[in-house]
N, C-alpha and C positions, 0 to 999 in steps of 0.2 A: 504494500500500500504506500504510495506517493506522502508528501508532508502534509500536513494543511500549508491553502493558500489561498489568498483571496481573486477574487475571479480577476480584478483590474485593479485592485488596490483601495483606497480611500480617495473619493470623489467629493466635490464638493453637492450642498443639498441640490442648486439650482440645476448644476450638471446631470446629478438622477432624475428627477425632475424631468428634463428635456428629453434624456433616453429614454428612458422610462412610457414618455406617453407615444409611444407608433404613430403611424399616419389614419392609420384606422381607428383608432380611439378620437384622433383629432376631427376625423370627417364624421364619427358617430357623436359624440360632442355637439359638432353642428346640426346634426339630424333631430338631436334632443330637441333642441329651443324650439323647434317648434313644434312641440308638443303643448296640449291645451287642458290634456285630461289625465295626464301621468300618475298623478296618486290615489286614483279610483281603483285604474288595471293595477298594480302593483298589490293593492290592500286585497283583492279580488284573489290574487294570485296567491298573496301568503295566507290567505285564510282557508283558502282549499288547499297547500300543500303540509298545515298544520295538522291538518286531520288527516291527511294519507300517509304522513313518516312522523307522527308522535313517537317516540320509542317508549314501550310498554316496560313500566318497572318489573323488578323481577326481585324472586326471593335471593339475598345476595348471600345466603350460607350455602356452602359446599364452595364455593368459588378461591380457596387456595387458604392457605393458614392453616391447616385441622377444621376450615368450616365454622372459625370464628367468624360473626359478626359484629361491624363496628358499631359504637356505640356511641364514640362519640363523632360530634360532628367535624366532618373533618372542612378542610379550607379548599385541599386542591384535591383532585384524583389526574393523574397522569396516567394519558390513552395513548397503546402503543397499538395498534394492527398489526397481524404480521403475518408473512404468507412464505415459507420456506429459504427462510435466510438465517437458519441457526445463530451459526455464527458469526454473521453481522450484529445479530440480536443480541446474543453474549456480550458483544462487547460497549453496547450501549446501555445495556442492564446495568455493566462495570461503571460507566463512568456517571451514569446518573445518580447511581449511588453513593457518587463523591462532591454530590451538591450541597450545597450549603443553605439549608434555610431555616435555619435555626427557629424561627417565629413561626416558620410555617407547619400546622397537621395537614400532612397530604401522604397519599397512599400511590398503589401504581396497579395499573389492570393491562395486563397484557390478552388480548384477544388475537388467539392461533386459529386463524382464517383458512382449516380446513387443510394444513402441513403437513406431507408427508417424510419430512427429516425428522430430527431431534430437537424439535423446537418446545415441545411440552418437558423433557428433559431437561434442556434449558434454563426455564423457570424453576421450573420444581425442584430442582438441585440446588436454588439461593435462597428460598423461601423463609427455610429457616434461619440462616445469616444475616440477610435482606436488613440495613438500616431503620427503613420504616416496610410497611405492608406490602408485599408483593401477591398479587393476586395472576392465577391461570385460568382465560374463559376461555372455552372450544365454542365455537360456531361453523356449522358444518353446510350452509348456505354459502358458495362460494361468490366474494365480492365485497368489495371496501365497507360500502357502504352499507351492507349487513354487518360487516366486524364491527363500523364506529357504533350501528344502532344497538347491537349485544353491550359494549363497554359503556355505553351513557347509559343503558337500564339497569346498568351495574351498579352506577354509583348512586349517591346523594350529596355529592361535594358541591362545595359553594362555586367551587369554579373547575373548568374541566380542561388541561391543559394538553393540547395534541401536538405528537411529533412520531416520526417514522421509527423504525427500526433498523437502521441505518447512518445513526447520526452520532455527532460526538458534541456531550454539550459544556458549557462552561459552567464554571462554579457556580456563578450567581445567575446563573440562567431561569431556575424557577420562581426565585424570589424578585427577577424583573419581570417574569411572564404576568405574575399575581399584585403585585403592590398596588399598583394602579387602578384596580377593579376593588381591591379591599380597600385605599385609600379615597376614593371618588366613588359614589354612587352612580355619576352621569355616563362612566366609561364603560363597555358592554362587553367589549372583548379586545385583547392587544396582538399584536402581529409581531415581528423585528425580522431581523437579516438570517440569511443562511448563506453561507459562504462552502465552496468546494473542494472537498478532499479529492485529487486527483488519485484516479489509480493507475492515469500515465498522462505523458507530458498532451497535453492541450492540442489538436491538431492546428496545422495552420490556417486552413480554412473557416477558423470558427475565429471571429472577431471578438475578443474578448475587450473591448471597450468601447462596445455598443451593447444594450440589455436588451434586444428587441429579440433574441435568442435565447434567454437566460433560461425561461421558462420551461426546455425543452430537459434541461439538467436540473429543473430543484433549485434555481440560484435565485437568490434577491437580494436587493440593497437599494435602499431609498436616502442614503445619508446617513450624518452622524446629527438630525437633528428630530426630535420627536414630535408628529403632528396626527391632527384628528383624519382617517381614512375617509371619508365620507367625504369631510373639504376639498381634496386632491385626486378624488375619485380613482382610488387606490386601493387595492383588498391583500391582507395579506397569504402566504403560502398555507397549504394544508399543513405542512410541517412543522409548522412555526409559529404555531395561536392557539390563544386561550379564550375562553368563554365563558360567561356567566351562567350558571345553570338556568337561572328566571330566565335570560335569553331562548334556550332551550326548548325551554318548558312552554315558552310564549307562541314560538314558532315554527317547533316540532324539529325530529335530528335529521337523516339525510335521504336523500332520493336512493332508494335501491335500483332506481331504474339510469343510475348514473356510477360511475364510478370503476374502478380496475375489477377487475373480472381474470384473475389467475394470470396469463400473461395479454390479456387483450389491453391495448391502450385506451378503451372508452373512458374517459374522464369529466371532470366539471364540477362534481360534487360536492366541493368545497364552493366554485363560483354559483350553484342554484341556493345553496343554505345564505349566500350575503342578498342574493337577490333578494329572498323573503326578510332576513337582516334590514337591509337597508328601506322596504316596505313597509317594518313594523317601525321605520324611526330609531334603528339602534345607532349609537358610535364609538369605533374601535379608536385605538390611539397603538402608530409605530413606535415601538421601542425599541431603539438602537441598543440600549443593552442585552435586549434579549437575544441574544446571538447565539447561533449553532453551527456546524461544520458538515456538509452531508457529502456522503460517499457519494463518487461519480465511476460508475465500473465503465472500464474499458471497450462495454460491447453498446455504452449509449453514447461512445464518441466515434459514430463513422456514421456518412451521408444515408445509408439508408435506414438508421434507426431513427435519422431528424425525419427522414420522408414521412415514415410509417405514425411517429409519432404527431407530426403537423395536420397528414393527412386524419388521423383519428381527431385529433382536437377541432377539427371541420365538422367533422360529424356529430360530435359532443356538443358542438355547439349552435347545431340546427337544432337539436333535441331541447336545450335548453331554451331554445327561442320558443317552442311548441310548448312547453312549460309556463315560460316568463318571458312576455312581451318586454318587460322593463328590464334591463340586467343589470346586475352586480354593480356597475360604474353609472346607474340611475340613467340609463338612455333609451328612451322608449322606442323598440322598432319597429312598434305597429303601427308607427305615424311617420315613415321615409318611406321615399318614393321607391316601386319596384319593378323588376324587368324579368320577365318569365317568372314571377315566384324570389328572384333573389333582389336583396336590397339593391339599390343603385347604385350607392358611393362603393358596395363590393365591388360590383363588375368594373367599373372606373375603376377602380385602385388596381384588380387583377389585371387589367389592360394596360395599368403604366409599369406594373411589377415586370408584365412580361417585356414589355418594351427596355426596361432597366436591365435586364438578365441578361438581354440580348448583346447590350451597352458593356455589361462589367465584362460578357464573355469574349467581347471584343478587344476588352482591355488587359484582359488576361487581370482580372480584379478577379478573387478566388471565393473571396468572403463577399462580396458582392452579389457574384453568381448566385455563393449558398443560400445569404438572405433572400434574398426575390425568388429564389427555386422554393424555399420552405413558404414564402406566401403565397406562390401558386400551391403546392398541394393543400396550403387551409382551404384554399378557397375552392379546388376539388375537393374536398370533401366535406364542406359545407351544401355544394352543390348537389353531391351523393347523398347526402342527408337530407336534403329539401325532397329530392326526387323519391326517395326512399318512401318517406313519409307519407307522400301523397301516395304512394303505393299501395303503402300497408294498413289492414286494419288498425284505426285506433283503440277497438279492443282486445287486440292481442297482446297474449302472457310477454312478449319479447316485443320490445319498442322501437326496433329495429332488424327482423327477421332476416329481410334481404339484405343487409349491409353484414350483418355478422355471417351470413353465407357466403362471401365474396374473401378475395385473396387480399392483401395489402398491398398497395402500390408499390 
């Protein structure tokens, strides 16, 4: 395993900022304003998807300890998912449990997403050692977003703090996730940086001082300055945020019909839960403290794992529009103009990307190419998902039949 390193270094705020917002966020942006009835569709939205992914409490004895249940109230619970990464797993159990949060009661629920290695092994082997509470859920529904909704009907903690199983955290990492939501009542949920562990040197075609890629590897960084998510229409990583439970409880946990699915890239899950987020009125706050380091393996640094995976984030994110007209970054797109079914400023922007690709491949510009190659596949398979849909039943068990029949690009 490579050292830790930060993806470009320390940037200034206004710098992330500028990267940070794409050309597409800037022309949806514009698509927004004119919108006349945006907080209708949106309250509309999370109020129907409160009642379809509420996660059902559960009796929380048998769930690791000897089947002790807590008793008293704890502050945090720390959600790990996990789907057959031993020991990657092992080694973030290790260092979390060198966190420091002395003021804080919080516990940790590791939900094993239907593993065939030694991943229950894993847990259970620290259990009794474990600092504070270590708990083992099996959930034998394969998919993200079954594992998170098993772990939140796990708990009753005040705050529910989520990160992968793949991550290495810093000391005062839990006690910047929680401060803030225990010190302010106004704050709903915090986000901060994740910065990458290489597991080899960076290729050169991936431009590491532009973020319009980050997302492909798990990387963010907004600065070293902290501000309210909502203001800068900003959401932070799945990896790397915490929650209020009331939050929760108000707007229900996550879409099963979104999220990683054993090795498919269907994704979003975390962007449909800020949708209804951001619909009920919540507001997160970045925390540059809250920092963590996430593993980047070797086999999601080559051009066709950016394809496979841009291409899927296409598709994930027709589903989410079929969902929620308003998204995540409060921009209604059931009020811009469309052409066959797709937005307009899409097809524009896919017509100038391709027109750029043609340019960098002229220039023998490498990262160029890559970028505008990876917004042509969102936008094929945005397109596959629009066409999909109108395809398929929308009362079919699977939300996308034909597209998960099909091969990867």
């Amino acid at each position: 395993m490579g050292a830790s390193s930060s993806c470009c270094g320390r940037r200034s705020r206004g710098s992330a900022d500028r990267e940070a917002g794409s050309e597409r966020h800037l022309e949806e942006v514009w698509a927004c304003r004119r919108s006349a009835n945006e907080k209708p569709i949106r309250q509309a939205a999370c109020n129907r998807a409160k009642s379809m992914f509420q996660p059902a409490r559960q009796d929380l004895s048998g769930l690791g300890n000897g089947g002790r249940v807590n008793v008293i109230s704890l502050d945090a619970t720390v959600l790990i998912c996990t789907f057959n990464r031993a020991a990657m797993l092992a080694e973030t159990l290790d260092t979390l449990a060198a966190t420091r949060a002395a003021t804080l009661r919080w516990n940790v629920i590791v939900v094993d997403n239907n593993s065939s290695d030694a991943t229950r092994d894993v847990v259970t082997s620290r259990i009794s050692r474990y600092p504070v509470e270590l708990r083992y859920l099996f959930e034998p529904r394969q998919g993200k977003s079954h594992a998170l909704n098993a772990g939140l009907a796990a708990t009753d903690a005040r705050i529910v703090v989520f990160t992968d199983d793949d991550v290495r955290l810093s000391d005062g990492w839990l006690a910047a996730a929680c401060r803030p939501m225990l010190d302010n009542p106004t704050i709903d949920y915090t986000g901060g940086p994740v910065h990458p562990i290489w597991e080899q040197p960076c290729p050169p075609w991936l431009d590491r001082t532009r973020s319009d890629l980050w997302g492909t590897l798990a990387i963010l960084d907004y600065g070293e300055e902290p501000f309210v998510f909502e203001e800068r229409r900003r959401v932070p990583l799945g990896a790397n945020m915490a929650v209020r439970r009331t939050l929760i409880d108000r707007i229900g946990g996550f879409d099963p019909g979104l999220g990683r699915r054993g090795t498919s890239l269907l994704g979003q899950e975390q962007a449909e839960f800020f949708c209804r987020s951001r619909a009920a009125g919540a507001r997160g706050l970045y925390v540059p403290a809250m920092t963590l380091h996430h593993h980047v393996p070797a086999t999601r640094l080559t051009r066709s794992y950016f394809r496979r995976w841009w291409f899927w984030k296409g598709v994930s994110r027709s589903l989410l529009e079929q969902r929620h007209p308003v998204t995540e970054l409060g921009v209604d797109l059931s009020q811009v103009a469309r052409l066959t079914g797709i937005p307009r400023f899409m097809v524009c922007s896919a017509a100038r990307d391709a027109m750029r690709w043609a340019g960098a491949l002229l220039s023998w510009d490498r990262a160029g190419r890559v970028r505008h190659e990876m917004m042509l596949c969102y936008f094929v398979g945005y397109v596959r998902g629009v066409r999909t849909r109108a395809a398929d039943s929308p009362t079919s068990g699977n939300p996308f039949p034909s597209v998960f029949g099909t091969k990867n690009p």
